[in-house]
MOPAC internal coordinates of N, CA, C and O (Angstrom, degrees):
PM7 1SCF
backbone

  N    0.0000 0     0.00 0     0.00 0    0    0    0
  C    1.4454 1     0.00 0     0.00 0    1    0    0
  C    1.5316 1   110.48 1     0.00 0    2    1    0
  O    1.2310 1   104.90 1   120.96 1    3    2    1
  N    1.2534 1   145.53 1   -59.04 1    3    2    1
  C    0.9301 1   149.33 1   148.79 1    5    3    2
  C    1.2911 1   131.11 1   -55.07 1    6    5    3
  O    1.2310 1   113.36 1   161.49 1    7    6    5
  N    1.2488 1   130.15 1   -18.51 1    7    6    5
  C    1.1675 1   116.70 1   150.82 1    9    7    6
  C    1.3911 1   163.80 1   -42.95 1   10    9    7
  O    1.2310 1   135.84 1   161.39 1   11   10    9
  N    1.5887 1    86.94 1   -18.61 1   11   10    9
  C    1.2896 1   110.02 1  -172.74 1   13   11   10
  C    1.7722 1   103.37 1  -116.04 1   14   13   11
  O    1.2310 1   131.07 1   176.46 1   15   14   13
  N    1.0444 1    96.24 1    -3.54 1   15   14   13
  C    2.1997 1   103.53 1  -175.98 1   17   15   14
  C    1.7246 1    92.16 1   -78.61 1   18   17   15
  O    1.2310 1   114.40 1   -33.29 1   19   18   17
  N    1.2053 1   128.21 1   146.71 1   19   18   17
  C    0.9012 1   139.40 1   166.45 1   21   19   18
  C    1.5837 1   133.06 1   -95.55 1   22   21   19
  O    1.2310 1   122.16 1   -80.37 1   23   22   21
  N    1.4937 1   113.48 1    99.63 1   23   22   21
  C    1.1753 1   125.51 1  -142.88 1   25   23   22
  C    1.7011 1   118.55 1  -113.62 1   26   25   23
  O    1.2310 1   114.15 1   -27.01 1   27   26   25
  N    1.5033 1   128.68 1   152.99 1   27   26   25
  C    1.2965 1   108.87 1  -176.12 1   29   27   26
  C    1.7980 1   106.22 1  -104.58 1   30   29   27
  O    1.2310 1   133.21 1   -12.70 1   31   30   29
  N    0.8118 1    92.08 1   167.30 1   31   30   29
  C    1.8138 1   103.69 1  -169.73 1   33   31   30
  C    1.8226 1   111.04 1   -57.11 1   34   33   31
  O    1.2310 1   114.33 1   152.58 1   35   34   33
  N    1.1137 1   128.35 1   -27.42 1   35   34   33
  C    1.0018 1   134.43 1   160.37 1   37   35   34
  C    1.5996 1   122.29 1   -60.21 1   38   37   35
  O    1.2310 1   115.44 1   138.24 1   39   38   37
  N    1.4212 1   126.25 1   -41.76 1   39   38   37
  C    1.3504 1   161.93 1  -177.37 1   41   39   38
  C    1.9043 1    81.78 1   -71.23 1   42   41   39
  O    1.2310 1   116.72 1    76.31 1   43   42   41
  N    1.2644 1   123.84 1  -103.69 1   43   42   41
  C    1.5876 1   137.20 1   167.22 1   45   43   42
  C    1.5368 1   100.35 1    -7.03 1   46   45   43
  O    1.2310 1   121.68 1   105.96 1   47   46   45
  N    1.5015 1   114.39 1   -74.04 1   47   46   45
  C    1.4762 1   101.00 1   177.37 1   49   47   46
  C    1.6420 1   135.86 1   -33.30 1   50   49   47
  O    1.2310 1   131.97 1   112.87 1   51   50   49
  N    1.9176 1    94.49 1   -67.13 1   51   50   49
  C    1.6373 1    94.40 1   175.94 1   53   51   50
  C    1.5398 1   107.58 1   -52.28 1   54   53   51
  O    1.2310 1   115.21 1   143.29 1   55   54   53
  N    1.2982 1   126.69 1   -36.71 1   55   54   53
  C    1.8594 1   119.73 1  -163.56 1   57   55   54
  C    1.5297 1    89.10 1   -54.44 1   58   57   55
  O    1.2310 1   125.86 1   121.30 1   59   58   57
  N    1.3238 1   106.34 1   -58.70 1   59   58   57
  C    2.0189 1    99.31 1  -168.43 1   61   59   58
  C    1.0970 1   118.63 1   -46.60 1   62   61   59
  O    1.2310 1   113.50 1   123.97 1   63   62   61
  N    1.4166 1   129.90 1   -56.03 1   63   62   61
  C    1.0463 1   146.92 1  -170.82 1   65   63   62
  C    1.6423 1   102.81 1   -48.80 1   66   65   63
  O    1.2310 1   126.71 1    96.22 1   67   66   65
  N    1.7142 1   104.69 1   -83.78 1   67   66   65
  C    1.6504 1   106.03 1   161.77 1   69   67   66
  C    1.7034 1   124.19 1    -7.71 1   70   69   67
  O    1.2310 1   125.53 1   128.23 1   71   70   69
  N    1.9288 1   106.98 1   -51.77 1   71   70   69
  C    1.4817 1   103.69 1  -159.10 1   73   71   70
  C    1.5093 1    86.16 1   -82.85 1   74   73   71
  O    1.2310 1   114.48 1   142.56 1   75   74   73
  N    1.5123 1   128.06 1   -37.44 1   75   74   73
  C    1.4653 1   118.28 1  -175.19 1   77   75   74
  C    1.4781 1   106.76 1   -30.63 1   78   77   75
  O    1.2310 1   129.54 1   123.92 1   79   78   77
  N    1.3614 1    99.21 1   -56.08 1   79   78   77
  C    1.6971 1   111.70 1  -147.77 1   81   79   78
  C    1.7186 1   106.32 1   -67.74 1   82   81   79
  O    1.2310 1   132.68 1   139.14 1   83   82   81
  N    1.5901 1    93.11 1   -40.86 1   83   82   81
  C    1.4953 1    94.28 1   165.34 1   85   83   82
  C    1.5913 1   142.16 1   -61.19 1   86   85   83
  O    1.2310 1   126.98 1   137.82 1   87   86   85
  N    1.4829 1   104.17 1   -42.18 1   87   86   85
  C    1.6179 1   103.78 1   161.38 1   89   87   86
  C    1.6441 1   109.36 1   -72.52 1   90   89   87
  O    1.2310 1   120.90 1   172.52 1   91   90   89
  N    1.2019 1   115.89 1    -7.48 1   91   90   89
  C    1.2988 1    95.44 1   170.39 1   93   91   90
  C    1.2044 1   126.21 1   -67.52 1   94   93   91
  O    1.2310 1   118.12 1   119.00 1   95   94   93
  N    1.5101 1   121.19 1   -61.00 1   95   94   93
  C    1.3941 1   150.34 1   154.79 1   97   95   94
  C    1.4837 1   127.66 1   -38.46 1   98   97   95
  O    1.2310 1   119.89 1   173.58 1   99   98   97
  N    1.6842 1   117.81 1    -6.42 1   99   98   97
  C    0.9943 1   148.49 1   172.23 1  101   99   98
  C    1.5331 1   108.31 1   -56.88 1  102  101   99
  O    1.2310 1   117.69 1   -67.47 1  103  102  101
  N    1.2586 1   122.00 1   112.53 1  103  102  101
  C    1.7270 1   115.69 1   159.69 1  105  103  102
  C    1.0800 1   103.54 1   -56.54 1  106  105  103
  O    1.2310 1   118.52 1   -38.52 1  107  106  105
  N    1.3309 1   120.42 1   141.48 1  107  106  105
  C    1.6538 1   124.34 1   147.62 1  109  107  106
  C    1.4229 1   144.22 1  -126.99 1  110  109  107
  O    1.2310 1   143.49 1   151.64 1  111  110  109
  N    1.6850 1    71.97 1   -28.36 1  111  110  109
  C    1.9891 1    89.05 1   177.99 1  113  111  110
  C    1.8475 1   126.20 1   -92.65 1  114  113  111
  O    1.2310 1   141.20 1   172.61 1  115  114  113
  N    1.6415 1    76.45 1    -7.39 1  115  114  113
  C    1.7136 1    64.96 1   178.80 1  117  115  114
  C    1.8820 1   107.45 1  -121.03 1  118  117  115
  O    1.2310 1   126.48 1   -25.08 1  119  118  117
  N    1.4931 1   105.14 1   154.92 1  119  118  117
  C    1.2628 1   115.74 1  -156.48 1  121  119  118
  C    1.7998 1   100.48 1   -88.25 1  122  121  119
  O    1.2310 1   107.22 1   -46.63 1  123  122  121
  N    1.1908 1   141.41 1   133.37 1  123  122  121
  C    1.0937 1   157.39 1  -159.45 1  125  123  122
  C    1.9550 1   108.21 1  -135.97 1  126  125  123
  O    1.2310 1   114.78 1   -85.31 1  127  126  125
  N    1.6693 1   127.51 1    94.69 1  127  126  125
  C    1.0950 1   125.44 1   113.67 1  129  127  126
  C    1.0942 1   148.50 1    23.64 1  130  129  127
  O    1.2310 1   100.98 1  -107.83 1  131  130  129
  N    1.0639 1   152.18 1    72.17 1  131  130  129
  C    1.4357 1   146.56 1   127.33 1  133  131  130
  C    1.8613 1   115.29 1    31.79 1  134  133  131
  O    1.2310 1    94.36 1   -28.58 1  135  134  133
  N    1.0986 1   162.09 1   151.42 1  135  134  133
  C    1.4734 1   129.63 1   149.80 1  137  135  134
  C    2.2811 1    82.38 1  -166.23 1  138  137  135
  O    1.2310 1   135.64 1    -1.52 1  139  138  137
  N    1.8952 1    87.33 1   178.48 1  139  138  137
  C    1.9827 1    72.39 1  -166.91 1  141  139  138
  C    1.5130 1    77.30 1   -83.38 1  142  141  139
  O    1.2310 1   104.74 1   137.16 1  143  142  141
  N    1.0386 1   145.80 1   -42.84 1  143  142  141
  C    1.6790 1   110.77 1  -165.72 1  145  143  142
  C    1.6451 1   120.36 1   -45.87 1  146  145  143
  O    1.2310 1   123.27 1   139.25 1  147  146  145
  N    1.2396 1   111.35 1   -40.75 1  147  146  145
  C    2.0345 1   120.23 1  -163.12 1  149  147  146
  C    1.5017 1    89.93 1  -132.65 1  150  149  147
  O    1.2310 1   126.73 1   -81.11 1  151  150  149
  N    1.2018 1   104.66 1    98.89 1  151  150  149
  C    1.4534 1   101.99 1   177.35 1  153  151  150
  C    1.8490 1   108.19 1   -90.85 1  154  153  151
  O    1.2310 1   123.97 1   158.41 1  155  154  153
  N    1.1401 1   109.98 1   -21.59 1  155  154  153
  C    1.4191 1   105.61 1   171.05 1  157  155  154
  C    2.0913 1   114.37 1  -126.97 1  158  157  155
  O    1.2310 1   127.89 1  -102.99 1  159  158  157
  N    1.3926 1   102.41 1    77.01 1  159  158  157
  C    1.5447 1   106.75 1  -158.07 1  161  159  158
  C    1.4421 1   115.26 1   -65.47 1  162  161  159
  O    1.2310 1   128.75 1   150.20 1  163  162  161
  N    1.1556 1   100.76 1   -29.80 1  163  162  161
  C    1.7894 1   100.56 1   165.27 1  165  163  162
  C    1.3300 1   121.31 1   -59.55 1  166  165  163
  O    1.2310 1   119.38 1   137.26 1  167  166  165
  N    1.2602 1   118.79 1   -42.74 1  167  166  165
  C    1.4806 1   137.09 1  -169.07 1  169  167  166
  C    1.3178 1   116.26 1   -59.44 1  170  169  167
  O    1.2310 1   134.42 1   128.16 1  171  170  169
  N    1.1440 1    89.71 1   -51.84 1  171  170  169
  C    1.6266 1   131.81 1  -179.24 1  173  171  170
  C    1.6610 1   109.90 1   -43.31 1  174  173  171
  O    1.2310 1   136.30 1   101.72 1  175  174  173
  N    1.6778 1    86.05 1   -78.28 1  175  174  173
  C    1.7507 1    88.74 1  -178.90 1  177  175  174
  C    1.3654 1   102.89 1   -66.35 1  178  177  175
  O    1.2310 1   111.15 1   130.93 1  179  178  177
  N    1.4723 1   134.27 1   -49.07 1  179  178  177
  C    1.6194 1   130.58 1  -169.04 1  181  179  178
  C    1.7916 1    98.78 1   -40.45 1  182  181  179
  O    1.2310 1   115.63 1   135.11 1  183  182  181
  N    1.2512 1   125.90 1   -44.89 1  183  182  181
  C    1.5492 1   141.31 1  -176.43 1  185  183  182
  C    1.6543 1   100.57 1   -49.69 1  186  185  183
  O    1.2310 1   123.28 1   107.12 1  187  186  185
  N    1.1877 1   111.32 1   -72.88 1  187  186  185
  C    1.4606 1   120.12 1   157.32 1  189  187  186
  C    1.5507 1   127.12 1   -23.33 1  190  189  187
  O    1.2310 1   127.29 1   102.00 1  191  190  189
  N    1.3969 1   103.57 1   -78.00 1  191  190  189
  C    1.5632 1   108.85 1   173.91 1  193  191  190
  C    1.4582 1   101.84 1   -38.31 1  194  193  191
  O    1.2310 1   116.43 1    94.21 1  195  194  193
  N    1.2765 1   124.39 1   -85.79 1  195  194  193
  C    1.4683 1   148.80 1   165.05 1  197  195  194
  C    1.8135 1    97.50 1     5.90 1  198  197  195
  O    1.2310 1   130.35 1    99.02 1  199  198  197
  N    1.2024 1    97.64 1   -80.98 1  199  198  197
  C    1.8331 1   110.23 1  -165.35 1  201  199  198
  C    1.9750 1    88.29 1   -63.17 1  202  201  199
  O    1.2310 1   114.64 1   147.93 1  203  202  201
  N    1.6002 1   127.76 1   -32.07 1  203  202  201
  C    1.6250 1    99.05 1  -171.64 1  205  203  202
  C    1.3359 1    92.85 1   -73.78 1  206  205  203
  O    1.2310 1   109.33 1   110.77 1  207  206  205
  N    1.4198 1   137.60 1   -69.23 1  207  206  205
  C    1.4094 1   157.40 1  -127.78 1  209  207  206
  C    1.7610 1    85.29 1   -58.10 1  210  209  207
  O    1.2310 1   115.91 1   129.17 1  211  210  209
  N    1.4885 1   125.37 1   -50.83 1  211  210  209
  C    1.3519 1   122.61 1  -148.80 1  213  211  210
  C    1.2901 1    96.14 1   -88.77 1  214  213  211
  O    1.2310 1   102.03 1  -173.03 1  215  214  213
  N    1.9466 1   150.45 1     6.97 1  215  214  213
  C    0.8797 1   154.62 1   160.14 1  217  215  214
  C    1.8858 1   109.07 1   -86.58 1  218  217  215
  O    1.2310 1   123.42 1  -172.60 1  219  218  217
  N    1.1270 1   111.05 1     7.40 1  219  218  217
  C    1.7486 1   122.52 1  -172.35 1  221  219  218
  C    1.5991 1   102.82 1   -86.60 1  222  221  219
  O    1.2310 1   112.43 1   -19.04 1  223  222  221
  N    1.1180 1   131.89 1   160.96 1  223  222  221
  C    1.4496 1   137.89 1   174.72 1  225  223  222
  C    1.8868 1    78.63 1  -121.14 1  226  225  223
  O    1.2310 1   124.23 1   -19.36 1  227  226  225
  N    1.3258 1   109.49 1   160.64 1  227  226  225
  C    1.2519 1   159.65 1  -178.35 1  229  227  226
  C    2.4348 1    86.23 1   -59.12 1  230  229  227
  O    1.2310 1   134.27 1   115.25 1  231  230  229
  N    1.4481 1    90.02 1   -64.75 1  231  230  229
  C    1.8585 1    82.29 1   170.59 1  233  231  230
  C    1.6175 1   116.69 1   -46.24 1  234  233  231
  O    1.2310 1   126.95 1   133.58 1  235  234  233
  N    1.5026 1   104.23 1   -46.42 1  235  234  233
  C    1.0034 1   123.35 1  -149.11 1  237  235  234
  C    1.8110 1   106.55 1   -72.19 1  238  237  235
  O    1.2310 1   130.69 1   147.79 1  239  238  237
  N    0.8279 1    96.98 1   -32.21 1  239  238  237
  C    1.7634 1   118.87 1   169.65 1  241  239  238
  C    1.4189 1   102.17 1   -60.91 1  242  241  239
  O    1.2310 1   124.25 1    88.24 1  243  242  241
  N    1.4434 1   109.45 1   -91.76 1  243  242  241
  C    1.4367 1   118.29 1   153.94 1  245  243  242
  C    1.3665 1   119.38 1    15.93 1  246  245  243
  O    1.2310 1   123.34 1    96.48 1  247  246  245
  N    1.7799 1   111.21 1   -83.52 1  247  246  245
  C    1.0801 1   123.94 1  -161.65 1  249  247  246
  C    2.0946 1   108.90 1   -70.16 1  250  249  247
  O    1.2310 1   125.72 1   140.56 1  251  250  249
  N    1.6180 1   106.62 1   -39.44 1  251  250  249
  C    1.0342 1    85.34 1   159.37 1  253  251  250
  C    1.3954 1   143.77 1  -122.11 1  254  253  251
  O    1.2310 1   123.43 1  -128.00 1  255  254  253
  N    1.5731 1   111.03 1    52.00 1  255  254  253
  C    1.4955 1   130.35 1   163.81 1  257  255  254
  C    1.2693 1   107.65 1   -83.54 1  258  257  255
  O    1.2310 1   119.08 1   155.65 1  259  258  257
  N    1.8308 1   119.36 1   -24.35 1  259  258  257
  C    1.4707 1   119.69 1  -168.03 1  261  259  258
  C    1.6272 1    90.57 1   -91.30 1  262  261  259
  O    1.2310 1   121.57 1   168.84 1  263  262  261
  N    1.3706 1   114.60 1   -11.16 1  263  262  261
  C    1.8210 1    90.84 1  -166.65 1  265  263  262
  C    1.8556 1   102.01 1   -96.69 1  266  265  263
  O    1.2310 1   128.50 1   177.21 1  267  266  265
  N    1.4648 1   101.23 1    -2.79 1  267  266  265
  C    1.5871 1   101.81 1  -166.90 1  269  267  266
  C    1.9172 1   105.92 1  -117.62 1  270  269  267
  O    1.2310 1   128.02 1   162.83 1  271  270  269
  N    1.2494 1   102.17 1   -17.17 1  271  270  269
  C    1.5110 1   112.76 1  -160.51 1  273  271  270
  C    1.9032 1    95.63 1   -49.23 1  274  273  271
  O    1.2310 1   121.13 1   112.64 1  275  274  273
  N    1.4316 1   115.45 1   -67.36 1  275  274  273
  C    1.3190 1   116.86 1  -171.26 1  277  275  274
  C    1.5842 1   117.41 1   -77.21 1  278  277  275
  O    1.2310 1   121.35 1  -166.01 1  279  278  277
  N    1.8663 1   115.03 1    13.99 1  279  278  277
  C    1.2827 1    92.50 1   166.46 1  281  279  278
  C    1.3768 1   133.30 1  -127.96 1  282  281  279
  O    1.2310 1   106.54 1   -16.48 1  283  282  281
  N    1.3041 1   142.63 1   163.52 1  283  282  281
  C    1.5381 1   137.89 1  -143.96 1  285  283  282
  C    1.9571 1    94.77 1   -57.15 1  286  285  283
  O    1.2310 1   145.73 1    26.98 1  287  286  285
  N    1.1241 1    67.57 1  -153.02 1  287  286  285
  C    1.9923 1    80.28 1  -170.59 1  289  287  286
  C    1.7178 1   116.71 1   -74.09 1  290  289  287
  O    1.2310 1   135.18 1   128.93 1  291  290  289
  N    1.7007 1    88.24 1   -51.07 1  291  290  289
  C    1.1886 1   108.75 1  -145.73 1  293  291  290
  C    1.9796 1    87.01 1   -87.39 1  294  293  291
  O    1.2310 1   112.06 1   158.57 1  295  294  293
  N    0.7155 1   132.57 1   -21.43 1  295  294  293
  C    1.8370 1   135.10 1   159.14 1  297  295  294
  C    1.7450 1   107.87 1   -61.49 1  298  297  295
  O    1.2310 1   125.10 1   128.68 1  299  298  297
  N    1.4663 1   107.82 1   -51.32 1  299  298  297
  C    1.4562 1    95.00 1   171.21 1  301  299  298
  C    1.2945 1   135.09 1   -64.55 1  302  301  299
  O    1.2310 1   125.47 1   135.67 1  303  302  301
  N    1.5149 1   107.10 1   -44.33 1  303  302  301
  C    1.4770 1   113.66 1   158.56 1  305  303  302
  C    1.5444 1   106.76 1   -34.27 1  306  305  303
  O    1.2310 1   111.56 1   123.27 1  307  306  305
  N    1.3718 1   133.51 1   -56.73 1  307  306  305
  C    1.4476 1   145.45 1  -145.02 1  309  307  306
  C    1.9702 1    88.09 1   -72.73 1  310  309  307
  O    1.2310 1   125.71 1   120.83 1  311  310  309
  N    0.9417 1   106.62 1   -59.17 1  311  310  309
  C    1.4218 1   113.81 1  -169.14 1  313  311  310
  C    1.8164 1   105.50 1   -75.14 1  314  313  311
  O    1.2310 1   118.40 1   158.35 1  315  314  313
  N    1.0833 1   120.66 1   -21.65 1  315  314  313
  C    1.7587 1   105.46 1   160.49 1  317  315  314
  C    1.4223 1   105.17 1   -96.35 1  318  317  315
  O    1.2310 1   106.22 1   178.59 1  319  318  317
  N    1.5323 1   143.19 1    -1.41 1  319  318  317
  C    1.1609 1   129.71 1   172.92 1  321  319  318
  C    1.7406 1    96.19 1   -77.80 1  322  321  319
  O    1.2310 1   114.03 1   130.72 1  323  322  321
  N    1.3285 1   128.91 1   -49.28 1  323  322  321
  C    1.3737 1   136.81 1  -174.62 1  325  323  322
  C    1.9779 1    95.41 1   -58.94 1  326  325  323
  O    1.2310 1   128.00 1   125.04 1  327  326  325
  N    1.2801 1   102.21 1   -54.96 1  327  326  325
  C    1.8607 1    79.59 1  -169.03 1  329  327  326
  C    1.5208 1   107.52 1   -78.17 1  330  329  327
  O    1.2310 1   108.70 1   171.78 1  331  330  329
  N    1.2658 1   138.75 1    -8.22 1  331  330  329
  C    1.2113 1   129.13 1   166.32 1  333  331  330
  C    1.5509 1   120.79 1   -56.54 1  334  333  331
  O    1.2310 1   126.80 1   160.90 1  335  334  333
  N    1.7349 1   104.53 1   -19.10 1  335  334  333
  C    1.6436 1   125.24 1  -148.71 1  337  335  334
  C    1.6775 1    88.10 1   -98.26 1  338  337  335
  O    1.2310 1   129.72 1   125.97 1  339  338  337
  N    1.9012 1    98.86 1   -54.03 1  339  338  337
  C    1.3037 1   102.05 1  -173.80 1  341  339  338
  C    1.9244 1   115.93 1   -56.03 1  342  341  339
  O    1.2310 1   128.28 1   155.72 1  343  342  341
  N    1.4398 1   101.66 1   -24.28 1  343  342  341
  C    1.5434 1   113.03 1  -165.16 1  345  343  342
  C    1.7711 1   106.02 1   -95.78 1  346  345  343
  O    1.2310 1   114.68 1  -176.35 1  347  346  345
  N    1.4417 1   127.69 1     3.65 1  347  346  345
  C    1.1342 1   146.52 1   166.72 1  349  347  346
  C    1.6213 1   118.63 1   -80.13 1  350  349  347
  O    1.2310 1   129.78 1   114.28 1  351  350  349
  N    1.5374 1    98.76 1   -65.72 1  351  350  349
  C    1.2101 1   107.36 1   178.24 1  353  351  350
  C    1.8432 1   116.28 1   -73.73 1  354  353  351
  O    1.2310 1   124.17 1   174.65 1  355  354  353
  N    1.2574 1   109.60 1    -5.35 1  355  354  353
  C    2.2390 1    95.71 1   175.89 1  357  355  354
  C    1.3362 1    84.00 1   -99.39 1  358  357  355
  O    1.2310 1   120.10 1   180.00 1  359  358  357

């Protein structure tokens, strides 16, 4: 879809940045169920990630690739479960 839109380098930047932040923040390792609350739980949160990551400015990426870059998984997870929480409740 975007591949073919013709875009300026600033525009290109934030998208990278955005997808960085998103596979970062990405579950992967753990296996997720079906259940009647989340009937599609992958989907679900990817939907989530998706709608926070694309509300980020280019700083905003930035600022938190430097706070997550050097730490294990399970700390980063901790720190996008908190800003998803923080970005729920304003």
């Amino acid at each position: 879809m975007y591949v073919w839109k013709k875009r300026n380098k600033k525009q290109e930047d934030l998208l990278a940045a955005q997808s960085i932040i998103r596979i970062m923040f990405l579950e992967r390792e753990k296996e997720k169920f079906p259940s009647k609350r989340l009937r599609f739980p992958h989907l679900e949160e990817e939907i989530k990630l998706i709608e926070f990551v694309r509300k980020l400015s280019y700083k905003d990426c930035e600022k938190i690739f430097d706070q997550v870059k050097n730490l294990d998984r399970e700390e980063q997870l901790s720190i996008a479960k908190n800003s998803f929480e923080n970005e729920n409740t304003n």
